[in-house]
C-alpha positions as CSV (number, residue, x, y, z in Angstrom):
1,X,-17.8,-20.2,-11.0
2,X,-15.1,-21.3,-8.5
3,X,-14.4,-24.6,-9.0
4,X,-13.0,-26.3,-5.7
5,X,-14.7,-28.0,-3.4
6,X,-13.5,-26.1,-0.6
7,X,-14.7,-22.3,-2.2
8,X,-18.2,-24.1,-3.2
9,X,-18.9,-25.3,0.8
10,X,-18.2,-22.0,2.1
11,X,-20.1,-20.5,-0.4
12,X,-23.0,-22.7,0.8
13,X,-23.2,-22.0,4.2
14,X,-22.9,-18.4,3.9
15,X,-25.9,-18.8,2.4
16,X,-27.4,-21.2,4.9
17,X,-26.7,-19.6,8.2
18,X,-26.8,-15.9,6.8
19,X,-28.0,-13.8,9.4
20,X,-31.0,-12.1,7.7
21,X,-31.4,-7.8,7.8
22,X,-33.5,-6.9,10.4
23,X,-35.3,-3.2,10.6
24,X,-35.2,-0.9,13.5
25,X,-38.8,-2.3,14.4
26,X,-37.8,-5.7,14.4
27,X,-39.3,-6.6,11.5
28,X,-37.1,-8.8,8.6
29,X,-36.7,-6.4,5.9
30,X,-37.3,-8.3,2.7
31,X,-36.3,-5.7,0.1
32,X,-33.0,-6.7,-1.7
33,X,-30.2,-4.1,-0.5
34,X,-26.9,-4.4,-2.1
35,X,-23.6,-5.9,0.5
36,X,-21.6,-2.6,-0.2
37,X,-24.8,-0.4,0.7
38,X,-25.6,-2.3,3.9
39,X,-23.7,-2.5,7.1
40,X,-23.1,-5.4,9.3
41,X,-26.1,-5.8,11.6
42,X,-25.0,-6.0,15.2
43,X,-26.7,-9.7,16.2
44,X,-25.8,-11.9,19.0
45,X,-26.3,-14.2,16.4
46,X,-22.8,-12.9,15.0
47,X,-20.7,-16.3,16.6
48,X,-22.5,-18.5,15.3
49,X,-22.1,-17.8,11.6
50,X,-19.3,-19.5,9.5
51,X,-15.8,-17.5,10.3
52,X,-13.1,-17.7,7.0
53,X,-10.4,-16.2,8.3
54,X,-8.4,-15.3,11.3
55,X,-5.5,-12.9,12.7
56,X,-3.6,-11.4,16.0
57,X,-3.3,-7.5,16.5
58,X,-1.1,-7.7,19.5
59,X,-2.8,-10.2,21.6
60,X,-5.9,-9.6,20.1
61,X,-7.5,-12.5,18.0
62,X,-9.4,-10.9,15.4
63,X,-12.0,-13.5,13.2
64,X,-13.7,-12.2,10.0
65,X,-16.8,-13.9,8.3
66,X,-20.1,-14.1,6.4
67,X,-22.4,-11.5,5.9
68,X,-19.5,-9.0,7.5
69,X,-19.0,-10.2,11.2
70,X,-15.6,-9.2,12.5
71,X,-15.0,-10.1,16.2
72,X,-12.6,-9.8,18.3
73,X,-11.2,-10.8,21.9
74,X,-8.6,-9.5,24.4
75,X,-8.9,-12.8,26.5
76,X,-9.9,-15.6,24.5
77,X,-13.4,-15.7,25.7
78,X,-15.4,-12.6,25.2
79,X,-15.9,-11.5,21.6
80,X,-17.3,-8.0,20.4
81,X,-18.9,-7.5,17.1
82,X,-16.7,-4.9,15.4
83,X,-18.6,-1.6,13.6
84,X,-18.2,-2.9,9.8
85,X,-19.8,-0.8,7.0
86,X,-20.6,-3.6,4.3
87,X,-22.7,-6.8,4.5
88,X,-20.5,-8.6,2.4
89,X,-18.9,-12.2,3.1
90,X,-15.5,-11.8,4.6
91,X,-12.4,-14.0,3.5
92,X,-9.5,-13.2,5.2
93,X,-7.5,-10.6,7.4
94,X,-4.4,-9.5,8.4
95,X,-2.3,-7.4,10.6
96,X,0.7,-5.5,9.7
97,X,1.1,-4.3,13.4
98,X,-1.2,-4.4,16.7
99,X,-3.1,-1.5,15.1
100,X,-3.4,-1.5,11.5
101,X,-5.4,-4.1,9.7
102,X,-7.2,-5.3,6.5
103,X,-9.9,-8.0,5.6
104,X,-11.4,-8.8,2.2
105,X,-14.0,-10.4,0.8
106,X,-17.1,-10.8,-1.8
107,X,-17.8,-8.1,-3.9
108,X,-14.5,-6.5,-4.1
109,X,-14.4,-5.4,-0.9
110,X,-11.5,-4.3,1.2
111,X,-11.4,-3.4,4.7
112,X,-9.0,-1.3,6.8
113,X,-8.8,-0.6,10.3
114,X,-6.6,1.5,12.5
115,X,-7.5,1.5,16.1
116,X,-6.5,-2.8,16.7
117,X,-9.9,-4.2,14.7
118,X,-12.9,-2.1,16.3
119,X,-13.6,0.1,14.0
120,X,-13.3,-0.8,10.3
121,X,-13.8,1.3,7.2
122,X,-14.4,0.3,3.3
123,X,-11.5,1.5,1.2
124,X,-12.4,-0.6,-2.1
125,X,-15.2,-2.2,-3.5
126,X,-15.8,-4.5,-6.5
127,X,-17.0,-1.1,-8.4
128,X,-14.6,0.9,-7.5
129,X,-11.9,-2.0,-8.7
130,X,-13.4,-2.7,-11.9
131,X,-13.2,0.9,-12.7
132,X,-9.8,1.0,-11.7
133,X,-9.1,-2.4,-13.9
134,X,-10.7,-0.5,-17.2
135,X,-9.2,2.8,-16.6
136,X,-5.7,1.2,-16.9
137,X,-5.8,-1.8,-19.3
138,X,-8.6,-0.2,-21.7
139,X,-6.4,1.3,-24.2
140,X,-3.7,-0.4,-24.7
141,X,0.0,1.2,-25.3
142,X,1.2,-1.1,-27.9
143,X,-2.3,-2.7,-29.3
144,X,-0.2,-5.6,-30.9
145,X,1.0,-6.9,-27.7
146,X,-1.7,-10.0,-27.4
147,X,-0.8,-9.9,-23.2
148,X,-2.1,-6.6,-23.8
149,X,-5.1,-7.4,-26.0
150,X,-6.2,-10.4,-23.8
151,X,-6.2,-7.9,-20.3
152,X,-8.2,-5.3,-22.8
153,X,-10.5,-8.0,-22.8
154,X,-10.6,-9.0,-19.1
155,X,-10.8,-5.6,-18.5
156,X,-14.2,-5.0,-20.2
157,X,-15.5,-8.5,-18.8
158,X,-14.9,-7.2,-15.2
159,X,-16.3,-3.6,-15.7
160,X,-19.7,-5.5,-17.3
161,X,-19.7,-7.8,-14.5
162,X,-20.2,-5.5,-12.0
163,X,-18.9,-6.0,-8.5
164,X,-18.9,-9.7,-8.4
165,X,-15.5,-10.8,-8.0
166,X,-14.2,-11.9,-4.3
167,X,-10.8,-11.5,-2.5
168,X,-9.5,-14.5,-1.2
169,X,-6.3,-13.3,0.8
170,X,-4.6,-10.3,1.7
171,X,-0.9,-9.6,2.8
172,X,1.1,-6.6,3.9
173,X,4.5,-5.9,4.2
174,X,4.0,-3.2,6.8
175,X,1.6,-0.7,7.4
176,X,1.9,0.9,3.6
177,X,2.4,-1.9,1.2
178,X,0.3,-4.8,0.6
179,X,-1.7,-6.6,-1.4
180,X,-5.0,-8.6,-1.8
181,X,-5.3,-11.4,-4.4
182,X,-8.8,-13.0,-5.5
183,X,-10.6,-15.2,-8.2
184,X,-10.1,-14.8,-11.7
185,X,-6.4,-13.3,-11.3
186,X,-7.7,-10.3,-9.5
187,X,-4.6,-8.9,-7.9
188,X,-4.2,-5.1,-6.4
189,X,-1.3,-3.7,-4.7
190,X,-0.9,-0.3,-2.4
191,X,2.2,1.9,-1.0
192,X,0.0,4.2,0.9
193,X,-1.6,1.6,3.3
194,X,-4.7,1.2,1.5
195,X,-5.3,5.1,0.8
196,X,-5.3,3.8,-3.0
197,X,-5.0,0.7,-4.7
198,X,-3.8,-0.1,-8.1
199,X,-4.6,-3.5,-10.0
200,X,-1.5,-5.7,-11.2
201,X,-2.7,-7.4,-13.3
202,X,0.0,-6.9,-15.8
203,X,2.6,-7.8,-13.3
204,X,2.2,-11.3,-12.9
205,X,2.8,-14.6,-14.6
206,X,-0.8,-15.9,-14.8
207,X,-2.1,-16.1,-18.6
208,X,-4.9,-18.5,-18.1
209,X,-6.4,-16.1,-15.0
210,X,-6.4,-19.1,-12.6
211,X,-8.0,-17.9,-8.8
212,X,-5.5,-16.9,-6.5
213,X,-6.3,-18.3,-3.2
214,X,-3.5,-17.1,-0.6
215,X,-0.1,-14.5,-0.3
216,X,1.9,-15.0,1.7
217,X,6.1,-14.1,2.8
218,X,7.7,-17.5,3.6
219,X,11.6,-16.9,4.5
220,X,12.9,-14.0,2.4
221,X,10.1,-14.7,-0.6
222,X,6.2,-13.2,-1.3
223,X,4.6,-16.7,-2.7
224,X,0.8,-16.9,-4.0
225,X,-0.7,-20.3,-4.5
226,X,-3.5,-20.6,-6.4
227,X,-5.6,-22.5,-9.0
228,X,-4.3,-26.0,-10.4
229,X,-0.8,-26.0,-8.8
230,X,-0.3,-22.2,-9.3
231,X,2.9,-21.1,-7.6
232,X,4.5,-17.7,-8.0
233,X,7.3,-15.7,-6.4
234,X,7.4,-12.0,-6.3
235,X,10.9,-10.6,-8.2
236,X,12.2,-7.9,-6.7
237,X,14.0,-7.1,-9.8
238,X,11.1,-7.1,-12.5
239,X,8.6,-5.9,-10.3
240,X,6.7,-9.1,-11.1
241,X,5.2,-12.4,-9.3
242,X,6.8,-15.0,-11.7
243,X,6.4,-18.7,-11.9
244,X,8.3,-20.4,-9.1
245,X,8.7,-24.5,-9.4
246,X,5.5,-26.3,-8.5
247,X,5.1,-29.4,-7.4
248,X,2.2,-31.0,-8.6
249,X,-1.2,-29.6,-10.6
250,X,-4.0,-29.9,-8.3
251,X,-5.3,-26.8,-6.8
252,X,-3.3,-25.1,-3.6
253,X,-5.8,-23.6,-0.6
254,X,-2.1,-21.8,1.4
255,X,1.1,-21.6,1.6
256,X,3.3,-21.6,4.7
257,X,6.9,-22.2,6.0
258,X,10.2,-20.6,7.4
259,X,13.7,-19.9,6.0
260,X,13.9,-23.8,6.2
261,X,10.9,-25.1,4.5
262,X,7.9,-23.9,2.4
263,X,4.9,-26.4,2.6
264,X,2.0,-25.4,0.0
265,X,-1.4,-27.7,0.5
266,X,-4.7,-27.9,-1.1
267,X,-7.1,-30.5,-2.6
268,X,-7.7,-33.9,-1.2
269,X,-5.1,-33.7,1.5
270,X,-2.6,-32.8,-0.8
271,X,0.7,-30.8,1.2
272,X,4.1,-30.8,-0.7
273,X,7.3,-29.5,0.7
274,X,10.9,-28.3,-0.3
275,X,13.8,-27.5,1.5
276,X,15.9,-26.3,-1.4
277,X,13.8,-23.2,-2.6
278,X,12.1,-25.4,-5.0
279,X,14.1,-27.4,-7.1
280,X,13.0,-30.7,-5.1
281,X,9.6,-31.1,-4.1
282,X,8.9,-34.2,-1.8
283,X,4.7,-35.1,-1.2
284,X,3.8,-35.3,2.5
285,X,1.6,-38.3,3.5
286,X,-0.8,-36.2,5.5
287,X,-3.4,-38.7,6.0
288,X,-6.6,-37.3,5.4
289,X,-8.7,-37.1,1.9
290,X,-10.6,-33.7,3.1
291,X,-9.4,-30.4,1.9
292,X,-6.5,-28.5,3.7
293,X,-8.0,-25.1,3.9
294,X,-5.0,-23.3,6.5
295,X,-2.1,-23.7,7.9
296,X,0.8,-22.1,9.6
297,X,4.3,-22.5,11.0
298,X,4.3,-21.5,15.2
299,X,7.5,-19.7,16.9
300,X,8.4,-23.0,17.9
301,X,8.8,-25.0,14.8
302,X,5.7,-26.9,15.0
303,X,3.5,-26.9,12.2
304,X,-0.5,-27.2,11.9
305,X,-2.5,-28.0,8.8
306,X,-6.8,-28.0,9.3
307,X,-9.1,-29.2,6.9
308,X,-12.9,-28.4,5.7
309,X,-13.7,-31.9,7.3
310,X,-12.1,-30.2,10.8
311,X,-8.8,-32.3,10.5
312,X,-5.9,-30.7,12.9
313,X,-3.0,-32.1,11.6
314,X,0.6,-31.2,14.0
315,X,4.1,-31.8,12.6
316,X,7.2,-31.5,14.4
317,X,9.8,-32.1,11.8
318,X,8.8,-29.2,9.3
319,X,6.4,-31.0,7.6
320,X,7.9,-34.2,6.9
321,X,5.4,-36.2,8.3
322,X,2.1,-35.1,10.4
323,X,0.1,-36.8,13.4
324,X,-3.5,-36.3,13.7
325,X,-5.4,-34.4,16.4
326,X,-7.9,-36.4,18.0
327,X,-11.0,-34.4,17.7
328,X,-14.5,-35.1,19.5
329,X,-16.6,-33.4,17.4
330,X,-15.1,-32.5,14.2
331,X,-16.6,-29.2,12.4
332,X,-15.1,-27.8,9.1
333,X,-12.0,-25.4,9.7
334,X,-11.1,-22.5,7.4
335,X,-8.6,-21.0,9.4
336,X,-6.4,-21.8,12.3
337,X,-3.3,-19.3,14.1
338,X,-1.2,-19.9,17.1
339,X,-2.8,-18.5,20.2
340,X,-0.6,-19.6,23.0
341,X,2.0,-22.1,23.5
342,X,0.7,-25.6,22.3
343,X,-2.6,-23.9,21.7
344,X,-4.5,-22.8,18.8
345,X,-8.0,-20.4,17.5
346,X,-10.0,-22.3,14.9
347,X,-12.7,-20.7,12.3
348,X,-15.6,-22.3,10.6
349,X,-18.3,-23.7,10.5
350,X,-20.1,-23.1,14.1
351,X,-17.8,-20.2,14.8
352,X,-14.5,-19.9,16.6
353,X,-13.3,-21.7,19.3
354,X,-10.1,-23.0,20.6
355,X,-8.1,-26.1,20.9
356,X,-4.7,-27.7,22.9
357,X,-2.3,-29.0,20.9
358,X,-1.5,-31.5,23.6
């Protein structure tokens, strides 16, 4: 079981403002069919369920979300519901370029599109994963090795479990490497844009199997934040994501920055920030006691922060310090991206909808 407050709320609401399946005759179909066997229904109910993650393909905004609704919008105000193949709850997205895309979620699942976010089509599934997990950590090469031992272990757990486990983020490099990170350590990596994937597990500095909440490249590094203050850093030269200095132990939602800054935030408000790669950390005052669930750094400096209690928090000294947004009607945020100068989309609770920075 996750155990943040910010994983537990979306949780909920999926599960309160699912859009139920409905049969060719209209009629609510009541037999149990598995996420990865059914396909997003097309509803005009679609905006109005919770929406976790967000991205641009181009000018395209593309919003992913529960029970498989993808969206997207060429202007800002009309949305179509995008053909997905799965039912499951959607966590994230992005674009390597205006045309090819990914999204993850529950179950395993990984998404890939080529034609801009219209069309999407399954490429891995919690199964499919789990099978891959076993197949390579199984049988050991050196059965003394207790790194080897415990993965053995997590191996078997996760092929018994089924196709339980959820991806949390997902990252590319360009349109053939990338990776998508989840709970429970799951980590898998591809170099043929998503064609095949193949679990890393192995190849990263995370004994305890601590939930990996977002990837992301800040300046010239890959950083994941994760789980009670997990930081790491991809090295180039082992092949590995090692531990990079953290700043504090409470669990990190994101991670964002520039070759100037990195700025990780989580729990309770908590944002931290460096501007020497790590070796100082200073805590930034944001304010607010809600969760910080996304954030970003725009092409003109200015940073955002949003919270699950639908903060929108603006700084314009690389996170030093941060104003906050007046907001009339506050709804929970999951995910935020620059839209347009001094404007930004907003996901959550209610949908997607846009606000001025101004």
């Amino acid at each position: 079981m996750l155990h943040t407050a910010f994983w537990v709320m979306s949780l909920l609401v999926a599960a309160m403002t699912a859009v139920p399946a409905i049969a060719a005759d209209g009629a609510f179909n009541s037999a149990f069919k598995s996420p990865l066997d059914l396909p997003a229904v097309q509803s005009d109910l679609s905006m109005r369920v919770p929406f976790n993650g967000l991205a641009r393909a181009g000018e395209r905004l593309i919003a992913v979300g529960s029970r498989g609704y993808i969206l997207h919008s060429d202007d800002g105000k009309t949305w179509i519901q995008a053909a997905v193949p799965v039912s499951s709850d959607l966590t994230a997205v992005y674009f390597a370029s205006v045309r090819q895309g990914w999204a993850v979620g529950h179950e395993g699942v990984i998404l890939h599109t080529s034609d801009g976010g219209s069309t999407w089509e399954k490429q891995l599934d919690g199964k499919q994963a789990a099978e891959l997990i076993l197949k390579k950590y199984s049988r050991p090469s050196n059965p003394d090795d207790p790194m080897a031992q415990q993965l053995k272990r997590d191996a078997e757990a996760m092929a018994g479990q089924g196709a339980d486990k959820p991806f949390l983020d997902v990252w590319f490099e360009n349109d053939q490497k990338g990776y998508a990170v989840g709970a429970f350590n799951l980590i898998f990596r591809t170099e043929d844009g998503g064609k095949s994937w193949q679990p890393w597990l192995d190849r990263i500095d995370n004994p305890r199997a601590l939930h990996l909440y977002a990837i992301r490249k800040v300046g010239d590094k890959v950083l994941i934040a994760g789980e009670q203050g997990l930081l790491l850093k991809f090295d180039s030269a082992t092949q590995r994501f090692v531990d990079f200095p953290q700043p504090y132990n409470g669990t990190l939602f994101g991670v964002t920055g520039n070759k100037k800054v990195i700025l990780v935030y989580g729990l309770s408000g908590n944002a931290y920030r460096t501007i020497d790669d790590g070796a100082h950390w200073e805590k930034v005052e944001t304010g607010v006691k809600a969760g910080l669930t996304s954030g970003f750094v725009g092409d003109d400096g200015m940073v955002v922060l949003v919270s699950q209690a639908g903060h929108v928090l603006l700084s314009a000294n690389d996170g030093a310090s941060f104003k906050r947004l007046k907001i009339e009607q506050p709804t929970p945020i999951f995910a935020t991206i620059e839209t347009g100068e001094q404007t930004v989309a907003l996901a959550g609770i209610g949908g997607t909808r846009f606000q001025p920075l101004k």
